[in-house]
C-alpha atoms as one frame of an Amber mdcrd trajectory, in Angstrom:
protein
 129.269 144.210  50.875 131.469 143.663  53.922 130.726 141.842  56.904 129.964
 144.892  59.424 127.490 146.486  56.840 125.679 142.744  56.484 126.098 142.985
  60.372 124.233 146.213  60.818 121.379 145.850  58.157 120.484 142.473  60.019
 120.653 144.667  63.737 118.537 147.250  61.685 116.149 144.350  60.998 115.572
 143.152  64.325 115.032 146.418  66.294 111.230 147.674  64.764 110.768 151.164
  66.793 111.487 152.256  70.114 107.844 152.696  72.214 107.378 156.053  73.497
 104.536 156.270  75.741 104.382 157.412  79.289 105.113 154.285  80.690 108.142
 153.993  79.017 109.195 157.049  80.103 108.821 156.175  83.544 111.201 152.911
  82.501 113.981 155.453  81.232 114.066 156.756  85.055 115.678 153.308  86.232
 117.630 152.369  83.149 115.495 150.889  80.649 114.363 151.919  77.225 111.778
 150.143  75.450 111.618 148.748  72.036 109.680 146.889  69.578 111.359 144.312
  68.126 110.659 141.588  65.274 108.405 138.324  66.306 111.452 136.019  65.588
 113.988 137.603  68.046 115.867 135.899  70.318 117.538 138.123  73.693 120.931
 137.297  72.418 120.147 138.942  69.530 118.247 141.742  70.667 121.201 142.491
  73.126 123.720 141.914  70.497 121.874 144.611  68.376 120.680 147.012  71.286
 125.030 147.349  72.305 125.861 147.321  68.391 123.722 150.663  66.941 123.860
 152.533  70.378 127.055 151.778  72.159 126.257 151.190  75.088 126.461 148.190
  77.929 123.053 145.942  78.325 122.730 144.107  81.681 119.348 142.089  80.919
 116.591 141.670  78.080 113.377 141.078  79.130 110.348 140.323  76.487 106.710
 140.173  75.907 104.573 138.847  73.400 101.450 140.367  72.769  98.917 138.674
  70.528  97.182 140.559  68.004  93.023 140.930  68.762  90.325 141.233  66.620
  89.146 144.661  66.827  85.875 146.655  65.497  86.053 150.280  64.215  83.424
 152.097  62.517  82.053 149.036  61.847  85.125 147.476  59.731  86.421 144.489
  61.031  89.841 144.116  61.598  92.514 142.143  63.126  95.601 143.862  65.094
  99.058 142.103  64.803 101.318 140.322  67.112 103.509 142.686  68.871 106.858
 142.000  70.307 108.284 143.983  72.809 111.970 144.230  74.345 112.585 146.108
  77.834 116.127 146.368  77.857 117.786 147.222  81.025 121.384 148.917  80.339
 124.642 149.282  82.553 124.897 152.013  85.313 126.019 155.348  83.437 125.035
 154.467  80.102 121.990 156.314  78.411 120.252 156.026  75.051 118.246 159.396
  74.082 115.861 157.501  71.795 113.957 160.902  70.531 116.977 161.561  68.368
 116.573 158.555  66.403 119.858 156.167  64.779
């Protein structure tokens, strides 16, 4: 296994889903595209990984952590996740069209 496949599979790793809800669409108007990304990621690497699998130029990382809740459904208990999210701000001209997928 060479070094750039190791080097994608780990970029594949950190970068979860991209979040596609109206508010996020609204983000893609100035710029930014939203992602979920894994607990343990650090901007560095998100940024690394975001200008790796897309091409493109990233000017800032910003991230949130939301803690998972306990939630009630029908009844059945249950607890949601932690959920890390990346809003990643790119360079003037570049675009990612994340409805096509990698």
């Amino acid at each position: 296994m060479s070094s750039k496949t190791f080097a994608d599979a780990r970029h594949y790793d950190l970068i979860v889903a991209p979040v596609i809800t109206e508010k996020a669409t609204l983000a893609s108007e100035h710029n930014k595209v939203i992602f979920k990304v894994a607990i343990d990621a650090t901007k560095p690497q998100i940024k690394a990984a975001i200008e790796r699998l897309f091409d493109v130029k990233v000017e800032a990382v910003n991230t949130t952590l939301r803690k998972g809740k306990r939630k009630t459904f029908k009844g059945t208990r249950g607890v949601q996740s932690d959920v890390k999210k990346a809003v990643v701000t790119l360079a003037e001209g570049h675009t990612i069209d994340i409805t096509t997928g990698l």
